[in-house]
N, CA, C, O and CB atoms as a CASP TS submission, in Angstrom:
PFRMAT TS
TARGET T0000
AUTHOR 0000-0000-0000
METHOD Language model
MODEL 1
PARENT N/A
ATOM      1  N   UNK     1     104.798  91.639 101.712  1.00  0.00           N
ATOM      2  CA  UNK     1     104.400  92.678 102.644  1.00  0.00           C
ATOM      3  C   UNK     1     103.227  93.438 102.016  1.00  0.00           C
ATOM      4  O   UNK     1     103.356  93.760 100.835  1.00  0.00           O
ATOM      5  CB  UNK     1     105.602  93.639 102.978  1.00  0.00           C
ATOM      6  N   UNK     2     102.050  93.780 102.687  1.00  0.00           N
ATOM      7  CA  UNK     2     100.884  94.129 102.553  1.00  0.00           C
ATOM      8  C   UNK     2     101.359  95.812 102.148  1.00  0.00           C
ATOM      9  O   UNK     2     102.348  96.243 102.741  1.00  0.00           O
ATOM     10  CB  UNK     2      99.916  93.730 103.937  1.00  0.00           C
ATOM     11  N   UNK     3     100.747  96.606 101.286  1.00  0.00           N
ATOM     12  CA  UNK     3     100.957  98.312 101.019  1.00  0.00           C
ATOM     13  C   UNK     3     100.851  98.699 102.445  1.00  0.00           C
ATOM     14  O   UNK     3     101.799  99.324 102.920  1.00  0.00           O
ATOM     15  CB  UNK     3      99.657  99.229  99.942  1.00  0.00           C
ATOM     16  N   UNK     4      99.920  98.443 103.133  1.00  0.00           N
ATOM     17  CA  UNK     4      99.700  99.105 104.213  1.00  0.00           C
ATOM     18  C   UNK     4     100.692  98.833 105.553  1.00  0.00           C
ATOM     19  O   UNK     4     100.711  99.714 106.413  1.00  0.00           O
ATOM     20  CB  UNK     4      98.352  98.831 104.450  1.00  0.00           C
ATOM     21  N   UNK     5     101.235  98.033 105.676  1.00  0.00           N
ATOM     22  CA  UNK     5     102.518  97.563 106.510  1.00  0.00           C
ATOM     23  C   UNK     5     103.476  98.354 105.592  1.00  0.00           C
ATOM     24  O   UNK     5     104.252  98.906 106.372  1.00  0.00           O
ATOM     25  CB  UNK     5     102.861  95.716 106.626  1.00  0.00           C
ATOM     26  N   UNK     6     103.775  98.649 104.472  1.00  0.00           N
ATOM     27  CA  UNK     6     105.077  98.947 103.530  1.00  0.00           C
ATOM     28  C   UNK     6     104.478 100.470 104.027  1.00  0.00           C
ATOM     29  O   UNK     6     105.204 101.213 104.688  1.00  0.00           O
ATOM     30  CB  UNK     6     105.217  98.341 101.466  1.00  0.00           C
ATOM     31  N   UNK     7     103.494 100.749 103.761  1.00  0.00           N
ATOM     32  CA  UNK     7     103.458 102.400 103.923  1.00  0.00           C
ATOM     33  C   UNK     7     104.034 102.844 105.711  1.00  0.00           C
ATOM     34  O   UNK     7     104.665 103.865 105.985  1.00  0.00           O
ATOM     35  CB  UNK     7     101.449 103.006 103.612  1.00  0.00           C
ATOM     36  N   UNK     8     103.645 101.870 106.621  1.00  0.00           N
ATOM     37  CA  UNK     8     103.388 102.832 107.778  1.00  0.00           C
ATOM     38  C   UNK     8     105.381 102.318 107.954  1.00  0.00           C
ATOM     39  O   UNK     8     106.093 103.039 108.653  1.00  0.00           O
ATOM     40  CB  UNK     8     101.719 102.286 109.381  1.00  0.00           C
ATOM     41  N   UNK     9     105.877 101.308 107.377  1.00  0.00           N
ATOM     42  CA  UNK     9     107.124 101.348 107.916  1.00  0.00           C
ATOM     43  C   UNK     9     108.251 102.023 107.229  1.00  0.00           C
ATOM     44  O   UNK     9     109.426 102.002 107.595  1.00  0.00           O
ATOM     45  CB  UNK     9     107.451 100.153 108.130  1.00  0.00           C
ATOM     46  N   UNK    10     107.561 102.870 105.767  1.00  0.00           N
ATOM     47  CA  UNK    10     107.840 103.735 105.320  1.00  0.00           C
ATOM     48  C   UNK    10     108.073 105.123 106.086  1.00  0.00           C
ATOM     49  O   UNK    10     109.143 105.732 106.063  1.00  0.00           O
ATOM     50  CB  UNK    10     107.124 103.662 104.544  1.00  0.00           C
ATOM     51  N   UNK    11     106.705 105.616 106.895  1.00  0.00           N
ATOM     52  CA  UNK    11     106.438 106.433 107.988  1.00  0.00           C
ATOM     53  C   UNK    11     107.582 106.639 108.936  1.00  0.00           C
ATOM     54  O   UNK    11     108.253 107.647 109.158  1.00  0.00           O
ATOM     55  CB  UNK    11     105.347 105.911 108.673  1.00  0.00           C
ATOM     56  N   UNK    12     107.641 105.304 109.490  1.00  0.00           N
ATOM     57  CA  UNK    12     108.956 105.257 110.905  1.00  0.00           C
ATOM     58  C   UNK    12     110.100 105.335 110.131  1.00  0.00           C
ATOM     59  O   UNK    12     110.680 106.351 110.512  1.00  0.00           O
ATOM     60  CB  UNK    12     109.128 103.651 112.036  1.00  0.00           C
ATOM     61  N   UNK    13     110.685 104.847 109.315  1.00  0.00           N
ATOM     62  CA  UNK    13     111.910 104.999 108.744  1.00  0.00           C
ATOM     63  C   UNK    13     112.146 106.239 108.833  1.00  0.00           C
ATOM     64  O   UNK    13     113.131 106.683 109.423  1.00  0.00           O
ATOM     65  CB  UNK    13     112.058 104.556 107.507  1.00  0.00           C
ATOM     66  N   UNK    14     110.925 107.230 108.028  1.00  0.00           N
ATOM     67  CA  UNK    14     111.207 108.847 107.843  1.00  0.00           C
ATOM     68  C   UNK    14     110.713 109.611 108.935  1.00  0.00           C
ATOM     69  O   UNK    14     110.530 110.791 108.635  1.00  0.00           O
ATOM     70  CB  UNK    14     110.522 109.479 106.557  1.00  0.00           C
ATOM     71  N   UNK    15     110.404 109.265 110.266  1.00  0.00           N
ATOM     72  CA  UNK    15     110.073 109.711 111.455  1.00  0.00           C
ATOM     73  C   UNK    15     111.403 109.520 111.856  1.00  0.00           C
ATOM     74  O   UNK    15     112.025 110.567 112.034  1.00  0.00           O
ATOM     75  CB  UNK    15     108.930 109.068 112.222  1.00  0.00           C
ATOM     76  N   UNK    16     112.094 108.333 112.072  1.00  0.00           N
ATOM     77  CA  UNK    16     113.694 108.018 112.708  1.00  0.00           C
ATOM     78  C   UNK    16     114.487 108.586 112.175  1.00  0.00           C
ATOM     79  O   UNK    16     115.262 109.069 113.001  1.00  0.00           O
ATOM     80  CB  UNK    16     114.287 106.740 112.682  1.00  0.00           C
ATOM     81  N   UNK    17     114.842 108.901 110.830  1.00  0.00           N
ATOM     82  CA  UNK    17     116.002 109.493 110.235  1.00  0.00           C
ATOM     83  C   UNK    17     116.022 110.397 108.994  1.00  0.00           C
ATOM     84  O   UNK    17     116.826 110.352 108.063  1.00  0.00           O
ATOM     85  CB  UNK    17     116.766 108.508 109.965  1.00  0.00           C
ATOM     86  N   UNK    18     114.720 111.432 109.204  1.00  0.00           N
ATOM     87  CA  UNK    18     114.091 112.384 108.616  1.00  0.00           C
ATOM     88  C   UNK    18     115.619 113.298 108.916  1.00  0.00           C
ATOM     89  O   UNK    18     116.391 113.497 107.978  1.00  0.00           O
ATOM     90  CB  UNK    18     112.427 112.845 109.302  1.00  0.00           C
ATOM     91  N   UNK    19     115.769 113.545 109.605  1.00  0.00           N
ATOM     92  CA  UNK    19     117.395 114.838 110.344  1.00  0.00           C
ATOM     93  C   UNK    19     118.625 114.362 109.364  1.00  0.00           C
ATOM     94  O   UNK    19     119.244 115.318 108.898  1.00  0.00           O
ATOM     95  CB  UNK    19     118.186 114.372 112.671  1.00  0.00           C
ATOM     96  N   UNK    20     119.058 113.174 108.995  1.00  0.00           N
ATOM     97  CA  UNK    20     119.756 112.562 108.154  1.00  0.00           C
ATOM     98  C   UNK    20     119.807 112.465 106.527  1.00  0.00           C
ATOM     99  O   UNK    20     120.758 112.591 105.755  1.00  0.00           O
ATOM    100  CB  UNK    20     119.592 111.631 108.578  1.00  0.00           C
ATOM    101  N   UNK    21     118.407 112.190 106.294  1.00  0.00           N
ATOM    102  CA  UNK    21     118.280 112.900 104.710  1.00  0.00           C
ATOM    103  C   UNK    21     118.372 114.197 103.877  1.00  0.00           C
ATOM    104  O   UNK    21     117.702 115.220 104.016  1.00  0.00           O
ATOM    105  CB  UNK    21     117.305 112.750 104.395  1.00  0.00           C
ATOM    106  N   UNK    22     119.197 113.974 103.119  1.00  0.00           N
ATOM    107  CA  UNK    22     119.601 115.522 102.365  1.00  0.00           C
ATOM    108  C   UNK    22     119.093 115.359 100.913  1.00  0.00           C
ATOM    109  O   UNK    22     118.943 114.225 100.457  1.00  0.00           O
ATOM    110  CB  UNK    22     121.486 115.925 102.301  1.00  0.00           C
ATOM    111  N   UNK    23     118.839 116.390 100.219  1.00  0.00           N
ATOM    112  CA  UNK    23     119.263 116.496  98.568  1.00  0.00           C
ATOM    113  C   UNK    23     119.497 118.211  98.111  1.00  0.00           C
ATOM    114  O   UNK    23     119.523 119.304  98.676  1.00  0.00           O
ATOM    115  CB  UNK    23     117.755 115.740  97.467  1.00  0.00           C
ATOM    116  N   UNK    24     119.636 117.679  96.781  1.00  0.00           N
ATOM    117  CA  UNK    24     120.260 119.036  96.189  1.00  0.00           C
ATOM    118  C   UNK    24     118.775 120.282  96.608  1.00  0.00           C
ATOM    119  O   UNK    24     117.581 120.066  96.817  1.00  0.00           O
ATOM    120  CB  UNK    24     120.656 118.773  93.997  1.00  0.00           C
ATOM    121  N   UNK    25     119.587 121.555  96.584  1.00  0.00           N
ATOM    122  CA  UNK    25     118.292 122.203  96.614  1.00  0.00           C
ATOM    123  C   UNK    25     117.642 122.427  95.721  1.00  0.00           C
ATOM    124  O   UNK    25     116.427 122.534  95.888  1.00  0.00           O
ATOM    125  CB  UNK    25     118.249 123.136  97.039  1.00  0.00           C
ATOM    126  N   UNK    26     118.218 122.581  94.440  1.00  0.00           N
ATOM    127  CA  UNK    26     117.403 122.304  92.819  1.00  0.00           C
ATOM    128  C   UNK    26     116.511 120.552  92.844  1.00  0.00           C
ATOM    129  O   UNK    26     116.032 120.056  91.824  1.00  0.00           O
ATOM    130  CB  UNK    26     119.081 122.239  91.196  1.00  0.00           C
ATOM    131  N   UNK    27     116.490 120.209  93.548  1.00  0.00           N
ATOM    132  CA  UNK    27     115.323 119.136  93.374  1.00  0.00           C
ATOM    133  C   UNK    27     114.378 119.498  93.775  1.00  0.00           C
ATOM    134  O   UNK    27     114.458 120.127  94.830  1.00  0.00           O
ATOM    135  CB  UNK    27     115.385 117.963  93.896  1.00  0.00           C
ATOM    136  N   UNK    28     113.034 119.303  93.172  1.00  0.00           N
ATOM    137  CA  UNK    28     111.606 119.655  93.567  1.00  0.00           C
ATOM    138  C   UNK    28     110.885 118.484  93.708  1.00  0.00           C
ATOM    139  O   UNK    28     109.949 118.554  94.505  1.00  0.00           O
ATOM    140  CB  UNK    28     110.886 120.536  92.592  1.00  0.00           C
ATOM    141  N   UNK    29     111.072 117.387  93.132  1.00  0.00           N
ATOM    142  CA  UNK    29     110.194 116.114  92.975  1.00  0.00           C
ATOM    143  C   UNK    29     110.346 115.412  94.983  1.00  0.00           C
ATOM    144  O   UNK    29     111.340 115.732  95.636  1.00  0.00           O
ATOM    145  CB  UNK    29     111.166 114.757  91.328  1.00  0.00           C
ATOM    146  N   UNK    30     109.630 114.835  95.389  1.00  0.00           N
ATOM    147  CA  UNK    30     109.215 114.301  96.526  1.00  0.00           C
ATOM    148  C   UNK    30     109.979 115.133  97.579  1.00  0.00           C
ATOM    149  O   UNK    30     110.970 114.644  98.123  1.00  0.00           O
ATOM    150  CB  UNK    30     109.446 112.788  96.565  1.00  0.00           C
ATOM    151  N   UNK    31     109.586 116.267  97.856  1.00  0.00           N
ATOM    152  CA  UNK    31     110.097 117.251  98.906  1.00  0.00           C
ATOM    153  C   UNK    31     108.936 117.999  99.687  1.00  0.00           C
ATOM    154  O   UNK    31     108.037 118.510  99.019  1.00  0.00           O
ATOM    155  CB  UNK    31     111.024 118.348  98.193  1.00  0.00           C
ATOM    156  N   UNK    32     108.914 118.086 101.067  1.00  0.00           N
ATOM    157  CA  UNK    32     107.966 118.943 101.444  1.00  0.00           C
ATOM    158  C   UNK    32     107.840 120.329 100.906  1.00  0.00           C
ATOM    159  O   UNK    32     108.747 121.116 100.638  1.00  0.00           O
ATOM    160  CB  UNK    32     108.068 119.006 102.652  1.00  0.00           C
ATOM    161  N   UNK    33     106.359 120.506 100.781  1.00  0.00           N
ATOM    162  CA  UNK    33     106.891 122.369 100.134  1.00  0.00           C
ATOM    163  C   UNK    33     107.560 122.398  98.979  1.00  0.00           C
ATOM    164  O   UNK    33     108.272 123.402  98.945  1.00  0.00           O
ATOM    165  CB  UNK    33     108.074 123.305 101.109  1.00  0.00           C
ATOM    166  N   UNK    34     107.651 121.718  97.981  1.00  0.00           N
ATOM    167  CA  UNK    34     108.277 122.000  96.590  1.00  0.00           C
ATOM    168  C   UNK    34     107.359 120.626  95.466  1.00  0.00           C
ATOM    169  O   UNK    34     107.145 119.418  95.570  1.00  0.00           O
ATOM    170  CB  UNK    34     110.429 121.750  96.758  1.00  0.00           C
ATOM    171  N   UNK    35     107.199 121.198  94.933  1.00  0.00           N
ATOM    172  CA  UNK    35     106.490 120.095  93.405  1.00  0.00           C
ATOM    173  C   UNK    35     106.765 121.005  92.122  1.00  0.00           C
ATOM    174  O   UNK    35     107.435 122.037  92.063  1.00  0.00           O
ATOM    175  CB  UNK    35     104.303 119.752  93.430  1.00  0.00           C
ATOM    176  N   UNK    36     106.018 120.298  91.040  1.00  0.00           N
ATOM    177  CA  UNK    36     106.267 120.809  89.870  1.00  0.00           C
ATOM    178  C   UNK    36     105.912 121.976  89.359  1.00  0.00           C
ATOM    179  O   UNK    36     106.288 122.374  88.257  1.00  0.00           O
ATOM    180  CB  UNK    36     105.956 120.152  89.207  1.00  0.00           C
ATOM    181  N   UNK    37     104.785 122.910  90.524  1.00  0.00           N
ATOM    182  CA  UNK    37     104.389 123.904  90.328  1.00  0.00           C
ATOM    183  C   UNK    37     105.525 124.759  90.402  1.00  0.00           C
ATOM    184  O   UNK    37     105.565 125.764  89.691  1.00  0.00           O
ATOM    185  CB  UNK    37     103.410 124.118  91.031  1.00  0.00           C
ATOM    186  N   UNK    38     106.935 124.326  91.588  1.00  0.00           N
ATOM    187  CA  UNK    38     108.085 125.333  91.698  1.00  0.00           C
ATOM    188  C   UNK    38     108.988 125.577  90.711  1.00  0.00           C
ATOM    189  O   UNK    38     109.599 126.587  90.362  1.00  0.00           O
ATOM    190  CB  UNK    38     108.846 125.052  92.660  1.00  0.00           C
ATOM    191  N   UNK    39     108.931 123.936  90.156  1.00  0.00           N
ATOM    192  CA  UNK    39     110.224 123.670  89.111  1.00  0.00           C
ATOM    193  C   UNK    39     109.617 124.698  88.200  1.00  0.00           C
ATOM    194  O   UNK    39     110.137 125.814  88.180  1.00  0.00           O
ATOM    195  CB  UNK    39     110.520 121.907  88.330  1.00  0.00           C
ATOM    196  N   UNK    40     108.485 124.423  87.378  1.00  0.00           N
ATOM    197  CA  UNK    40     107.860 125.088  86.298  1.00  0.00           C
ATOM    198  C   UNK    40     108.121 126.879  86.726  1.00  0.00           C
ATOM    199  O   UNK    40     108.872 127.500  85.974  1.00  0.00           O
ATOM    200  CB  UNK    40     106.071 124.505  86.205  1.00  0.00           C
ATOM    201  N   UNK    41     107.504 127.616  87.888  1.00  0.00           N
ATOM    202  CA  UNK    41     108.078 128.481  88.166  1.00  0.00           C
ATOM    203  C   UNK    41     110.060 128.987  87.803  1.00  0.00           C
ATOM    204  O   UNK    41     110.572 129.955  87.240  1.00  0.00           O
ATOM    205  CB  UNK    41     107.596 128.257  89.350  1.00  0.00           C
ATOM    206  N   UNK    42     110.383 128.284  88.184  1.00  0.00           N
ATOM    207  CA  UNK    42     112.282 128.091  88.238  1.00  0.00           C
ATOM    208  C   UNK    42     112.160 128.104  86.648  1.00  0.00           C
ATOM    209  O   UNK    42     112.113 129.195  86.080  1.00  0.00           O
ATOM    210  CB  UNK    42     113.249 126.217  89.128  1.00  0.00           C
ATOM    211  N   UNK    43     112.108 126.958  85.939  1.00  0.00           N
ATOM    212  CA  UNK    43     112.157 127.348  84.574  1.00  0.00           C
ATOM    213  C   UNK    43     111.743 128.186  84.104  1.00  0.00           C
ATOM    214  O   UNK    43     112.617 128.611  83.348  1.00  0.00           O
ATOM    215  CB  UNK    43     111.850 126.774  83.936  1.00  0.00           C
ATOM    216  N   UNK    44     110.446 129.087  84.003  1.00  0.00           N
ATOM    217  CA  UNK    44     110.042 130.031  82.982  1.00  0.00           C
ATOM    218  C   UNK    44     111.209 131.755  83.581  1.00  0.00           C
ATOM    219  O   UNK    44     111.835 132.597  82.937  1.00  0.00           O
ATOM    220  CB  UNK    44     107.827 130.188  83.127  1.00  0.00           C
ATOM    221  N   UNK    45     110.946 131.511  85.181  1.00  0.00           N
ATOM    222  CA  UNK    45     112.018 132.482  85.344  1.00  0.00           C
ATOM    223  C   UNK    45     113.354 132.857  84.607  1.00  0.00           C
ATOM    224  O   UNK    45     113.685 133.999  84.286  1.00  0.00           O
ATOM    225  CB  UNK    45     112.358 132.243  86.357  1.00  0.00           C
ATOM    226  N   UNK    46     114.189 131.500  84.356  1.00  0.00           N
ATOM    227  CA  UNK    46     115.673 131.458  83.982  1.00  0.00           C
ATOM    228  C   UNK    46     115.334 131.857  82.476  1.00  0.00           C
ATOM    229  O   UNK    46     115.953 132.767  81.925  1.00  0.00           O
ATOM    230  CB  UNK    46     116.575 129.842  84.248  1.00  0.00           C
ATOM    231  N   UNK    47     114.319 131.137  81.829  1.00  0.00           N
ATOM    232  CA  UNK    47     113.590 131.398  80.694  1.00  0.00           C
ATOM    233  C   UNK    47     113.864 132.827  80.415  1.00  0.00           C
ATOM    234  O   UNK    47     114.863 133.311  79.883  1.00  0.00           O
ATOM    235  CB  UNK    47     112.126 131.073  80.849  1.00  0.00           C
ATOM    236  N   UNK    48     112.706 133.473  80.908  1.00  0.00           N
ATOM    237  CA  UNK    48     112.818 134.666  80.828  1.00  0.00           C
ATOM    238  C   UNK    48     114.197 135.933  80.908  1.00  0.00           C
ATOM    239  O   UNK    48     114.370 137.013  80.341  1.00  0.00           O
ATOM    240  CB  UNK    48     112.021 134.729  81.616  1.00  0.00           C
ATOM    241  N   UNK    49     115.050 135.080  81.980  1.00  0.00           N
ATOM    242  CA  UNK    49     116.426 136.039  82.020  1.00  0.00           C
ATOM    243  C   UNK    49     117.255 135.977  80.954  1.00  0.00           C
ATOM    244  O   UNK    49     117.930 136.991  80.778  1.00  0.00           O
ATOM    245  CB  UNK    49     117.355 135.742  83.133  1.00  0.00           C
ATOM    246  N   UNK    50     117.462 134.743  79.893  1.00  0.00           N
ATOM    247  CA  UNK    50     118.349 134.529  79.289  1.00  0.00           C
ATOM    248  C   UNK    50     117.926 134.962  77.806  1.00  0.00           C
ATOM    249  O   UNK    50     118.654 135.204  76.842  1.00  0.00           O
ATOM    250  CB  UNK    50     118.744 133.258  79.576  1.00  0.00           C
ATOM    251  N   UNK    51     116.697 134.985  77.901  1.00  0.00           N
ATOM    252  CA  UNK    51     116.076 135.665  76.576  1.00  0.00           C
ATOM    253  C   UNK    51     116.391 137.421  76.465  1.00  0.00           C
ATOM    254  O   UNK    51     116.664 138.152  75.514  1.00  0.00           O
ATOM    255  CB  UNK    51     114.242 135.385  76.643  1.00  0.00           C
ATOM    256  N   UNK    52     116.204 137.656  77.915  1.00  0.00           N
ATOM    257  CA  UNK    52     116.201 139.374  78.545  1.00  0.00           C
ATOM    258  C   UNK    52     117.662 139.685  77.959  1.00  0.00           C
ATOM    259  O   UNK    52     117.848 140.718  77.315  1.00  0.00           O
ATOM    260  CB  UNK    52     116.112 139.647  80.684  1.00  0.00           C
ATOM    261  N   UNK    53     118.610 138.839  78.179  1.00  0.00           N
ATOM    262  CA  UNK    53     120.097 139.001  77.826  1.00  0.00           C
ATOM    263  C   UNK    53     120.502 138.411  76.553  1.00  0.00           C
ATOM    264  O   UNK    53     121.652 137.980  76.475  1.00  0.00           O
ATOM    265  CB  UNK    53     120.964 138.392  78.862  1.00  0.00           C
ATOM    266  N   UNK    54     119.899 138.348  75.771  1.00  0.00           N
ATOM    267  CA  UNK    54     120.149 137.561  74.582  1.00  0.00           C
ATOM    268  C   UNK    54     120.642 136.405  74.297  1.00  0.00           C
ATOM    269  O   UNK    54     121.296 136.092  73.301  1.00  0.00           O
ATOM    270  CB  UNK    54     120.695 138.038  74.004  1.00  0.00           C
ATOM    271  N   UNK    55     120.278 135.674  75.312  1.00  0.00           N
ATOM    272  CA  UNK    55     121.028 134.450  75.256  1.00  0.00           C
ATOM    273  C   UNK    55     120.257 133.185  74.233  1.00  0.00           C
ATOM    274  O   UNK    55     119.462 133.439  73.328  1.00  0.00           O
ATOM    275  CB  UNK    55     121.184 133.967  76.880  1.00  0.00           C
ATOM    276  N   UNK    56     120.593 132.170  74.528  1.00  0.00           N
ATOM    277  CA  UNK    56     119.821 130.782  74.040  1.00  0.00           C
ATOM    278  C   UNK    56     119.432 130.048  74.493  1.00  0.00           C
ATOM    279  O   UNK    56     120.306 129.435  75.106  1.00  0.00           O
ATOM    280  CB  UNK    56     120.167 130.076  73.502  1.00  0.00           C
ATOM    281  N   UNK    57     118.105 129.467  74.651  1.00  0.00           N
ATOM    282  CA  UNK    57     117.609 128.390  75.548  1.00  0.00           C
ATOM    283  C   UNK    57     117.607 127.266  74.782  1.00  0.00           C
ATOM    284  O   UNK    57     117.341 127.355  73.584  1.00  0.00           O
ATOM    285  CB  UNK    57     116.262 128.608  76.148  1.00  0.00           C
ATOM    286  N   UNK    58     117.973 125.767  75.513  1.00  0.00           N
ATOM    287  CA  UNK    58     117.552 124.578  74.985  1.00  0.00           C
ATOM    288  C   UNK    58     117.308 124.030  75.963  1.00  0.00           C
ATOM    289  O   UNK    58     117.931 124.181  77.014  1.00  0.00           O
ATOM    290  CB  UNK    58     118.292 123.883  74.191  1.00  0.00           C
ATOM    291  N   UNK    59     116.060 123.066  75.741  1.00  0.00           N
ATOM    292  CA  UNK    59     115.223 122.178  76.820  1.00  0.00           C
ATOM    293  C   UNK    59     115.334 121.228  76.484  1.00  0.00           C
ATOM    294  O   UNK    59     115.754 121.084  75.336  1.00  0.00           O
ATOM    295  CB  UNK    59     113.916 122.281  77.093  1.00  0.00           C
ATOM    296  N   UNK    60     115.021 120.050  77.296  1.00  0.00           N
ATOM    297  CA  UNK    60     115.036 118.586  76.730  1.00  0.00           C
ATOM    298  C   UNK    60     114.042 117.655  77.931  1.00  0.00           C
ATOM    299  O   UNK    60     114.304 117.398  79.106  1.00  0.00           O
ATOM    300  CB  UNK    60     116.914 117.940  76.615  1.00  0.00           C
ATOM    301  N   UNK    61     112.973 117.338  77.197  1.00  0.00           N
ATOM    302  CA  UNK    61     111.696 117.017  78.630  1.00  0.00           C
ATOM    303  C   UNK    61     111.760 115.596  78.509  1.00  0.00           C
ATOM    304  O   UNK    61     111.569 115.261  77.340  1.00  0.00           O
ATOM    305  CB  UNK    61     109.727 117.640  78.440  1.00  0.00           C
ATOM    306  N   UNK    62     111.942 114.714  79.216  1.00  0.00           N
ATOM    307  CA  UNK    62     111.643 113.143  79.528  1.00  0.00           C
ATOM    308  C   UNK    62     110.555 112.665  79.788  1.00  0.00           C
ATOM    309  O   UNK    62     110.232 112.951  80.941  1.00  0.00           O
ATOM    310  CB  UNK    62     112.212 112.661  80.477  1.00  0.00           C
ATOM    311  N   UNK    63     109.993 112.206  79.389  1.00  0.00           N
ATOM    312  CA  UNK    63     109.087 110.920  80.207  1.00  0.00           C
ATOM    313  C   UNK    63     109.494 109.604  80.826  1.00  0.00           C
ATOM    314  O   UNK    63     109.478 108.574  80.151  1.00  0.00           O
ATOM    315  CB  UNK    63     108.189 110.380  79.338  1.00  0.00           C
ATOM    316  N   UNK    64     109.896 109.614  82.219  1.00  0.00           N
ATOM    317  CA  UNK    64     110.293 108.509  82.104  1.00  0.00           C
ATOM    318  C   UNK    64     109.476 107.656  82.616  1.00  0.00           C
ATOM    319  O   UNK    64     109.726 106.483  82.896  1.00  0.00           O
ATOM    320  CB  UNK    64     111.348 108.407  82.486  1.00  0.00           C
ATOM    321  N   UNK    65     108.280 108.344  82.777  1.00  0.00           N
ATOM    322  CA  UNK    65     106.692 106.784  83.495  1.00  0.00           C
ATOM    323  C   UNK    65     106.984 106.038  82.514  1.00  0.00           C
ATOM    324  O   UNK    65     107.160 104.880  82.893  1.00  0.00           O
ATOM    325  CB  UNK    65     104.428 107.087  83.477  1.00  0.00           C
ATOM    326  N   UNK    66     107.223 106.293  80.537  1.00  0.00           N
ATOM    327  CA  UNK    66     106.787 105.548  79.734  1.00  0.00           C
ATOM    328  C   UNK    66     107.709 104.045  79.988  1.00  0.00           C
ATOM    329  O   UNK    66     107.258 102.908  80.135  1.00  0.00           O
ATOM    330  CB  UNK    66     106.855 106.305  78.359  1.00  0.00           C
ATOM    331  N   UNK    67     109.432 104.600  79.975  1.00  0.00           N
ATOM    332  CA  UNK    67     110.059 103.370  80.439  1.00  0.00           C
ATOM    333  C   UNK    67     109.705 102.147  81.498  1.00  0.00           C
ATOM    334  O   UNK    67     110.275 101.059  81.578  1.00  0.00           O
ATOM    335  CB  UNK    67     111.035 103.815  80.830  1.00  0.00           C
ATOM    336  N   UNK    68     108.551 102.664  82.323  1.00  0.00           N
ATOM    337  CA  UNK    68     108.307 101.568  83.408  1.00  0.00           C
ATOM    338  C   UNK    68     107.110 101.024  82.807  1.00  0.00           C
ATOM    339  O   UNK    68     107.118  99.903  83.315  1.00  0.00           O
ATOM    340  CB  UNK    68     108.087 102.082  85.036  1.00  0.00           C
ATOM    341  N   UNK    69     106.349 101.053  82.255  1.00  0.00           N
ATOM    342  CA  UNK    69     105.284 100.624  81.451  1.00  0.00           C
ATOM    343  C   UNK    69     105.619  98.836  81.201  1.00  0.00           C
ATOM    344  O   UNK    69     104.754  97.963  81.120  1.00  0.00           O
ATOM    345  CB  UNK    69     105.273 101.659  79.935  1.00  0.00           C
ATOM    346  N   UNK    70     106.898  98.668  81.127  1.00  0.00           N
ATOM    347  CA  UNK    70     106.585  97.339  80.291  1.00  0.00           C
ATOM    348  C   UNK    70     107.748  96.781  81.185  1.00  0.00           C
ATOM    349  O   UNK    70     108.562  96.377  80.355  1.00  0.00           O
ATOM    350  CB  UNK    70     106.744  97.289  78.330  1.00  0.00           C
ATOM    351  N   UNK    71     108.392  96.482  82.755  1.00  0.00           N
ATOM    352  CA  UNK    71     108.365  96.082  83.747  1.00  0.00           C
ATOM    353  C   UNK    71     107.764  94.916  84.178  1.00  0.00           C
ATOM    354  O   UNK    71     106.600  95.152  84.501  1.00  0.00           O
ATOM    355  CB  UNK    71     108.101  96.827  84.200  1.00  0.00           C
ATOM    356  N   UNK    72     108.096  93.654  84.331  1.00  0.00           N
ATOM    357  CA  UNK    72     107.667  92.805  84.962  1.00  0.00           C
ATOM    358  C   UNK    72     107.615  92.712  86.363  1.00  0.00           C
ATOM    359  O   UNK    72     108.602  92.455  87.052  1.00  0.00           O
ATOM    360  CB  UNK    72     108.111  92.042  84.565  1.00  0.00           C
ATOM    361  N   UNK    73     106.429  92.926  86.819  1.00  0.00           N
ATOM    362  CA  UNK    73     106.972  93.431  88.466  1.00  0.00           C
ATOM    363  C   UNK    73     106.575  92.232  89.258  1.00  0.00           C
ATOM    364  O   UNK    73     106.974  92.188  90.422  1.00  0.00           O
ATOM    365  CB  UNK    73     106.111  94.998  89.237  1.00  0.00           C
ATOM    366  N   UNK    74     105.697  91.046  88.703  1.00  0.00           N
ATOM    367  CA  UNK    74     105.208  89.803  89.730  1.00  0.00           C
ATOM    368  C   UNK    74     105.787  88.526  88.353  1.00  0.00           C
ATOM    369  O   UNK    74     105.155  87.906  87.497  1.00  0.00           O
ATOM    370  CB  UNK    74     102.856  89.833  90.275  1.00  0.00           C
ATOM    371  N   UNK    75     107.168  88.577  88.696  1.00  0.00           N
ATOM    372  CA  UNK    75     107.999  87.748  88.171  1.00  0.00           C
ATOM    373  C   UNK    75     108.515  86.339  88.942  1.00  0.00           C
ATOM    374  O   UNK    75     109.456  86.647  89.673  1.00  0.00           O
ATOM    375  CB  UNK    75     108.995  88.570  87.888  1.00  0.00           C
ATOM    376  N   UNK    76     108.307  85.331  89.002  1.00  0.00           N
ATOM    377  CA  UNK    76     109.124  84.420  89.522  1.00  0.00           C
ATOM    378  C   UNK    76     110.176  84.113  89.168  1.00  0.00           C
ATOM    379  O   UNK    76     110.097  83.519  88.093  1.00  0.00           O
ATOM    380  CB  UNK    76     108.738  83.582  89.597  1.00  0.00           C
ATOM    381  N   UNK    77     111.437  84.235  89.620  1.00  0.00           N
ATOM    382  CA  UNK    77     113.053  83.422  89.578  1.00  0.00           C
ATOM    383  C   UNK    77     112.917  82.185  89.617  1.00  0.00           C
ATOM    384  O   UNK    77     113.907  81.455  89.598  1.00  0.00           O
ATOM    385  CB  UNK    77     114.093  83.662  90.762  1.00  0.00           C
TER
END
């Protein structure tokens, strides 16, 4: 299937059953109106409260593009 057939039947799928899809509201990644500019917002906020209260922060950041890097994606069986 050509990108451009995969994209537009991507389109109708989420035109037909856009009312049906849910996720958490703490997800920011592929959402209308939310990206990493929010998350980053959300973190430095909580950041900031738990320091305000003496608390302790620990973070732990992933990359996970690097894991797909070495993917065989035009493989024959």
């Amino acid at each position: 299937m050509s990108p451009v057939v995969a994209k537009l039947f991507e389109y109708v799928l989420l035109e037909v059953y856009e009312g049906q899809l849910f996720s958490d509201p703490l997800q920011f990644g592929f959402k209308k109106h939310s990206g990493c500019c929010h998350a980053l917002f959300t973190l430095k906020q909580v950041t900031k409260h738990f320091i305000k209260e003496g608390g302790k922060i620990y973070c732990a950041f992933i990359d996970a593009s690097k894991a797909f890097d070495k993917v065989l994606h035009n493989v024959n069986c």
